[in-house]
LUMVEX-158787 format. One record per residue (C-alpha): residue in three letters; x, y, z. Coordinates in steps of 0.2 Angstrom, whole numbers, padded with zeros to 4 digits, always signed. Example, Ala and Ser with C-alpha at 12.3 -4.5 7.8 and 13.67 -1.06 7.14 Angstrom:
// residues 2
ALA+0062-0022+0039SER+0068-0005+0036
END
This chain:
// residues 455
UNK-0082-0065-0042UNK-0071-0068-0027UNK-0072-0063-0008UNK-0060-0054+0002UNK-0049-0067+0012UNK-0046-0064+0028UNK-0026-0070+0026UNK-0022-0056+0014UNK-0005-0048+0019UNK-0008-0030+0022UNK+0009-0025+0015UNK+0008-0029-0003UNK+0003-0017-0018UNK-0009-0022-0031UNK-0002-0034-0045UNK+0006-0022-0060UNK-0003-0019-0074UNK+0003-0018-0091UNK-0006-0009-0105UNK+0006-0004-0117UNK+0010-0013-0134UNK+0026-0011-0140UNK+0029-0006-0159UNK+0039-0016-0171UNK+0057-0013-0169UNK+0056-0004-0152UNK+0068-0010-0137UNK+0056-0017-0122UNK+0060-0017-0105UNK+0049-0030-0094UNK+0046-0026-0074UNK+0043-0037-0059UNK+0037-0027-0044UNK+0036-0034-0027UNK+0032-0028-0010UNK+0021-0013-0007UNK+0013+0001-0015UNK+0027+0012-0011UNK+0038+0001-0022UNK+0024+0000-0034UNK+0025+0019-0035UNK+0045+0017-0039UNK+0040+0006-0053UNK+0030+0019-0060UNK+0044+0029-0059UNK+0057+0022-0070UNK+0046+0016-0082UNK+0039+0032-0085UNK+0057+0039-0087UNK+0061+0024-0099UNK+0045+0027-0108UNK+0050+0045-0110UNK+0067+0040-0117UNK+0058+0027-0134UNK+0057+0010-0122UNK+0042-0001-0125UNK+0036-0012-0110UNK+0034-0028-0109UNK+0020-0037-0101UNK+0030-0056-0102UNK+0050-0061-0099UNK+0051-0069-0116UNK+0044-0051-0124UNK+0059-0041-0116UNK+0076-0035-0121UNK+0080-0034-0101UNK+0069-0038-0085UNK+0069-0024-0069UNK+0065-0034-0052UNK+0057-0022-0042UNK+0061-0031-0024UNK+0056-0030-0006UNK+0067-0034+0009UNK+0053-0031+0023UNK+0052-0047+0029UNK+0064-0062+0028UNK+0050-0072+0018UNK+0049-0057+0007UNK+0068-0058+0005UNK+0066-0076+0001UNK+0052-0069-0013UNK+0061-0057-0022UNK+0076-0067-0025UNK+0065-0083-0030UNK+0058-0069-0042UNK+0076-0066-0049UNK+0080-0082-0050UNK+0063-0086-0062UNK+0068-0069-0071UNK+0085-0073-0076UNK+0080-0093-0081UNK+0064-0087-0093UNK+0075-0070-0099UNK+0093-0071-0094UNK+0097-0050-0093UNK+0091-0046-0077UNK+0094-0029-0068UNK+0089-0029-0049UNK+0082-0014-0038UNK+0070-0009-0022UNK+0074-0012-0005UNK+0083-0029-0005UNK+0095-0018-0016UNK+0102-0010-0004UNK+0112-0028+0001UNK+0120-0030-0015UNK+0130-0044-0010UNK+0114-0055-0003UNK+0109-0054-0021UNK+0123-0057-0032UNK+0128-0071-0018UNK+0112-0080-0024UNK+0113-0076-0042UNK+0131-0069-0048UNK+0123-0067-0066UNK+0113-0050-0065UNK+0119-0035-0074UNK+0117-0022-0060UNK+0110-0021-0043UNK+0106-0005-0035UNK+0097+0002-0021UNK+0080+0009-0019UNK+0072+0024-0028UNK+0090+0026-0035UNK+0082+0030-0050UNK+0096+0037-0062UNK+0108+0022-0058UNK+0091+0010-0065UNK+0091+0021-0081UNK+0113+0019-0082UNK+0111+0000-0081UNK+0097-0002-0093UNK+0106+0010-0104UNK+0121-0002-0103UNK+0113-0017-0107UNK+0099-0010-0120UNK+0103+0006-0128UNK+0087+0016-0130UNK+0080+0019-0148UNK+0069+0032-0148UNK+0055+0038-0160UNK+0050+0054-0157UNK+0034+0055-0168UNK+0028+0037-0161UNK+0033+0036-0144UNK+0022+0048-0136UNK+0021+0049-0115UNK+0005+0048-0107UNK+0002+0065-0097UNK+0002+0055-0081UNK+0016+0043-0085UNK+0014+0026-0085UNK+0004+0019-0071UNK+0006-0001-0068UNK-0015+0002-0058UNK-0031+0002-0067UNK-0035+0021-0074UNK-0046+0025-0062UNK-0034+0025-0044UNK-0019+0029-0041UNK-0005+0028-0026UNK+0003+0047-0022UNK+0018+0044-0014UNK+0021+0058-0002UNK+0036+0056+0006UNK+0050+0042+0008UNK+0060+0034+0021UNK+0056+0035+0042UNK+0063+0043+0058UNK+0054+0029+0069UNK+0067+0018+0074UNK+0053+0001+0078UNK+0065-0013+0082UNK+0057-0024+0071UNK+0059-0014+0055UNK+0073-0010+0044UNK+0065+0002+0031UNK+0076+0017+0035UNK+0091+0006+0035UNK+0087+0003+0019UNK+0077+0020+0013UNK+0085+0034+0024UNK+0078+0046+0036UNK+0059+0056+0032UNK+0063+0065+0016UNK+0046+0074+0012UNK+0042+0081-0006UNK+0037+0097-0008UNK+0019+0102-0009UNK+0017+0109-0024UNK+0027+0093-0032UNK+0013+0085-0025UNK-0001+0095-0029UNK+0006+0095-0048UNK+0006+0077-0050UNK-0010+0074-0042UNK-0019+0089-0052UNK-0013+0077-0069UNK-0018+0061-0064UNK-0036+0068-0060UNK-0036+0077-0076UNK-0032+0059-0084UNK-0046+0052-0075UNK-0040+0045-0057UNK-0055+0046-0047UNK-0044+0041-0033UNK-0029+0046-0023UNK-0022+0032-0011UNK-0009+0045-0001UNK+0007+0035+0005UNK+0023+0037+0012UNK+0032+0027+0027UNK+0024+0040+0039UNK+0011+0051+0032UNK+0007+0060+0046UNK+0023+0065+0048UNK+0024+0074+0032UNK+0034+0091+0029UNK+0039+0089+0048UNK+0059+0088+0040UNK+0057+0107+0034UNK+0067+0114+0045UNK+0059+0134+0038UNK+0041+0126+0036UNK+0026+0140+0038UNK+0014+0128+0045UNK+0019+0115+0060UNK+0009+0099+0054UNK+0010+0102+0034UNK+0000+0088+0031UNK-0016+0096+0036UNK-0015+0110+0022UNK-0007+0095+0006UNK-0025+0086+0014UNK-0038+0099+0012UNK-0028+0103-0006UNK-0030+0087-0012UNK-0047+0084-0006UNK-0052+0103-0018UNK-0048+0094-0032UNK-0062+0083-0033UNK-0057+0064-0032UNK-0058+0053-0019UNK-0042+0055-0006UNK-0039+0040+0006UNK-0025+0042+0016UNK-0013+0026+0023UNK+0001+0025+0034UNK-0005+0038+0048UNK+0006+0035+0063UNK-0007+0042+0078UNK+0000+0058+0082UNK-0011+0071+0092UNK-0011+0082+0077UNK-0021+0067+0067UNK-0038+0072+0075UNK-0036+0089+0065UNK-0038+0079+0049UNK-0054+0074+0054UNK-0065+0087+0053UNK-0059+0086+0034UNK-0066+0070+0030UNK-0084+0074+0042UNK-0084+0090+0028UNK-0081+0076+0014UNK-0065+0084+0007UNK-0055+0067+0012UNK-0063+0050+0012UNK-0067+0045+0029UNK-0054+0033+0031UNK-0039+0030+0042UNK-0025+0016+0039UNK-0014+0016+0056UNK-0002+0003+0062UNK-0004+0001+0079UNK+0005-0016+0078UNK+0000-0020+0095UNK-0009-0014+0113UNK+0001-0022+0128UNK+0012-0008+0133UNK+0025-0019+0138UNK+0025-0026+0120UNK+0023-0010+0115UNK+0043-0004+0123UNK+0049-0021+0117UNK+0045-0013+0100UNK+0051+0004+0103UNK+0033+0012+0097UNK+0025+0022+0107UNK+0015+0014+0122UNK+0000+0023+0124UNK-0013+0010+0118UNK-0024+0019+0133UNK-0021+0035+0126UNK-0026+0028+0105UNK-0044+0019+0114UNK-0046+0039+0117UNK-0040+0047+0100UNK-0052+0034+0094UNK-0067+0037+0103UNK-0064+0058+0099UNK-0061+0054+0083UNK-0078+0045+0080UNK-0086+0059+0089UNK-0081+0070+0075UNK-0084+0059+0062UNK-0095+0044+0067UNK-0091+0036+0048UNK-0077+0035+0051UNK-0067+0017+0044UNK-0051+0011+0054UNK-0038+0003+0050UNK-0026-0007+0058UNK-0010-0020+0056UNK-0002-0030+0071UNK+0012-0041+0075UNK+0008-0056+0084UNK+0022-0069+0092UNK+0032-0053+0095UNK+0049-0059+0105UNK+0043-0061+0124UNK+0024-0059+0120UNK+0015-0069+0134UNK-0001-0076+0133UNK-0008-0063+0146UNK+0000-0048+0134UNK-0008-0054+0120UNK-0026-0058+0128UNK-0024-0038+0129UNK-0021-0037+0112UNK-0039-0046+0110UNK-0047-0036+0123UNK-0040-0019+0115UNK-0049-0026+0098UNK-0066-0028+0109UNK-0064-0011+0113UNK-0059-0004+0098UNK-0069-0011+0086UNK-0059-0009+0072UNK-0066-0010+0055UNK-0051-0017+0044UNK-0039-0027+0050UNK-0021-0034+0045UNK-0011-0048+0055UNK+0008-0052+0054UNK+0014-0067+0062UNK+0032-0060+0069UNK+0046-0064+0058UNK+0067-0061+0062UNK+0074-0049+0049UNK+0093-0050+0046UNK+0099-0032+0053UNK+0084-0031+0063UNK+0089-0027+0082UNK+0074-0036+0086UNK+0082-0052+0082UNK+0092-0050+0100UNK+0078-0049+0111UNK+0075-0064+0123UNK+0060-0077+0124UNK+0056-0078+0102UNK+0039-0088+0104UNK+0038-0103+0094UNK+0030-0105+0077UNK+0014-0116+0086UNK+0009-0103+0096UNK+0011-0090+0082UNK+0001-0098+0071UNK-0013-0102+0086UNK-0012-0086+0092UNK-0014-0078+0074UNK-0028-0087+0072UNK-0037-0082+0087UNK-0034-0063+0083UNK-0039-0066+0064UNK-0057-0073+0072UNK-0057-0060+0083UNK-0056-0047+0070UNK-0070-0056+0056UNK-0083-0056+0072UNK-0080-0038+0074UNK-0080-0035+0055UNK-0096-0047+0051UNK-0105-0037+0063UNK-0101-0020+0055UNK-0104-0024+0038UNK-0123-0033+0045UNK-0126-0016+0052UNK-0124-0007+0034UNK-0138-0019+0028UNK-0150-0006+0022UNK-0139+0007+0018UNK-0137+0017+0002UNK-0118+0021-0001UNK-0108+0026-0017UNK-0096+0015-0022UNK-0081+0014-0035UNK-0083+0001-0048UNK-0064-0008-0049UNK-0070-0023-0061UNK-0085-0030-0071UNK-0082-0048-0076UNK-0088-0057-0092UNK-0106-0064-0082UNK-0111-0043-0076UNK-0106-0043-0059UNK-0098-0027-0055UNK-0086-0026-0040UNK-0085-0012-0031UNK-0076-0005-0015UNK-0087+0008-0004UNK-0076+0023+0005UNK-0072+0011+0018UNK-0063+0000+0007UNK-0044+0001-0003UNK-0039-0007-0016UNK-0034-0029-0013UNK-0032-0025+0005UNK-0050-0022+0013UNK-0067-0029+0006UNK-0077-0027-0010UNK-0096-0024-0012UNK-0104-0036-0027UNK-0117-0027-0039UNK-0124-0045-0047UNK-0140-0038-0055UNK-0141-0024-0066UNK-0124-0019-0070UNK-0128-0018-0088UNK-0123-0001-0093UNK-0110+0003-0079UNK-0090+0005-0085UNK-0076+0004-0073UNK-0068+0020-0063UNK-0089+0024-0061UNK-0096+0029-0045UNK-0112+0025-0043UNK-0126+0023-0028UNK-0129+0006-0020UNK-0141+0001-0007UNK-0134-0011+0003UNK-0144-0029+0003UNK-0134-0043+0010UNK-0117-0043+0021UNK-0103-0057+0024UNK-0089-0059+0035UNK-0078-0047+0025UNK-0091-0040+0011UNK-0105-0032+0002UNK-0117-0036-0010UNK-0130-0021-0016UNK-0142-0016-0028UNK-0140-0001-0039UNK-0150+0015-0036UNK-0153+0023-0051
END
């Protein structure tokens, strides 16, 4: 049993999982994917298309023909990560085809490591599948190799990521992702619908919606019927009878129209938004919107609405020219706020970035002093939350049950690897994985649960 740290980075996906056991004879691909849930998502992809086409996956280098590095260029320490990640991919294998976001610099990679077969850019999907081809052609056997209805899926059965959308229209100065993955490009509806009908038929008894700006979904129809598309894809998704938690909401006016839906129970009362910061001036330095004023509002209506409601939130601190007086705003925007999940980014340069430019970077000390002043900010506010479900009787999801019986469980206010867990430690005899069952709550922590089972 492990807690919930509080210096979790908010922006990375679950590790991959890999289930599969290749058969004798069969060509086998192995995947590293870094970076967040969206690049889990493309994972899942190409696997799924090389699965489909007689490849066998491997869970290890040495069990591969040929190693895919899914990577992740948000953040120069990322950068650093992925191409460690090749590096360690071409020593313990040797053929080593490279993808995601830090793709998308082709010469930065093959700068560092000359020796990969391909690099392409991400969800570039077809040029993946022409490079594997190249360097392990595919040999299929139709009356073994049989496709799971929902594809291949690299997180436990029982949730699943839906990616809605890809790239952005917000142009933050501290962000490159629609340098690298293009404008808002939403998918249609009924491709959505259609894929999340068949992982709930396989089981999934949860959808995790993402995109780079989920609320802004369908917004780049140009002949849409409805103006805010995402309201309708909601309520469809919460008919079919799984838990739906929606991430990435930018706070739009429209957002408080998805509210209702989760106070009827259709959508998981939930909310991931990344505010990244309160001070206006911080804010315009940014170029988000500054209205933190404004957000305190939404909030407050919001809970009004739906008084279960979970926030959460992610923030930059040491953003370029952040003074100590903007950032004791910050703090004093969390006091009123309350927020009940919390991320924290210490600000990083990003080659490209026009961030970079700005005048008065603060220095690593104070980061990291003021980092840690935020992060004890936010565990005060979330201690005193989680106290005040002592009591409580909840359902919860069950994610794990380890070899001495406790289960570990995530409520609706929780996602998966980024916000708490809840620990069933007695009577777990009986329950399986991807269960959702009735806790009362008996005991709280700093970041989570522990509960007793209600028959």
């Amino acid at each position: 049993m492990s807690q919930n740290p509080p210096s979790l980075r908010p922006d990375l996906a679950p590790s991959a999982r890999f289930s599969d056991t290749p058969r004798a004879g069969q060509p086998t691909i192995g995947m590293v994917s870094l970076g967040c849930p969206k690049a889990l998502v493309d994972s899942e992809r190409i696997l799924t298309r090389l699965r489909a086409e007689g490849y066998g996956i491997s869970p290890d280098y040495s069990g591969a023909d040929a190693v895919i590095v899914n990577t992740c260029g948000f953040l120069d320490s990322a950068k650093a990560e992925s191409l460690e990640a090749i590096g360690e991919a071409l020593a313990e294998n040797g053929r080593v085809i490279v993808t995601g976001c830090l793709g998308a610099e082709p010469e930065y990679i093959t700068g560092a490591h000359p020796k990969v077969l391909a690099v392409t850019g991400p969800h570039q999907y077809e040029q993946v599948l022409d490079a594997v081809h190249a360097a392990v052609p595919p040999d299929p056997d139709p009356f073994i190799d049989l496709l799971p209805a929902s594809g291949v899926k690299l997180t436990p059965r029982h949730y699943s990521y839906l990616k809605i959308s890809e790239g952005c229209n917000h142009k933050c100065k501290f962000c490159i992702i629609p340098d690298m993955r293009g404008l808002l490009t939403s998918r249609p509806a009924k491709a959505v619908l259609r894929e999340a009908e068949k992982l709930v038929e396989s089981g999934v008894r949860e959808l995790l919606v993402i995109s780079q700006d989920t609320s802004a979904y369908g917004t780049d129809w140009k002949d849409r019927d409805e103006k805010f598309p995402i309201l309708s894809l909601a309520r469809d998704l919460g008919a079919l009878g799984a838990w739906v938690r929606m991430h990435y909401v930018y706070p739009y006016p429209h957002v408080r129209e998805l509210i209702p839906l989760m106070a009827e129970g259709l959508v998981l009362p939930y909310l991931d938004i990344p505010f990244q910061h309160a001070h206006p001036d911080t804010l315009k330095r940014m170029a988000r919107p500054a209205a933190a004023a404004r957000t305190l509002d939404e909030i407050a209506a919001w809970r009004e609405i739906c008084p279960d409601i979970t926030l959460r939130s992610t923030f930059i601190v040491g953003y370029p020219g952040e003074t100590e007086d903007e950032f004791q705003t910050l703090l004093d925007w969390m006091d009123e706020a309350q927020l009940d999940r919390v991320g924290c980014f210490q600000y990083e340069n990003v080659d490209g970035a026009r961030s970079n430019a700005l005048p008065d970077h603060v220095p690593d000390e104070i980061k990291q002093e003021r980092w840690d002043r935020f992060m004890e900010k936010a565990q005060a506010i979330s201690e005193a939350k989680l106290a005040a479900k002592v009591g409580q009787r909840m359902d919860v999801i069950i994610d794990d049950i380890d070899e001495d019986g406790i289960a570990t469980c995530r409520t609706k206010a929780d996602a998966p690897e980024i916000d708490g867990n809840l620990f069933i430690d007695e009577g777990a005899d009986g329950l399986s994985v991807g269960e959702i069952v009735t806790v009362e709550v008996d005991e709280a922590g700093e970041y989570d649960l522990w509960g007793r089972l209600i028959s």
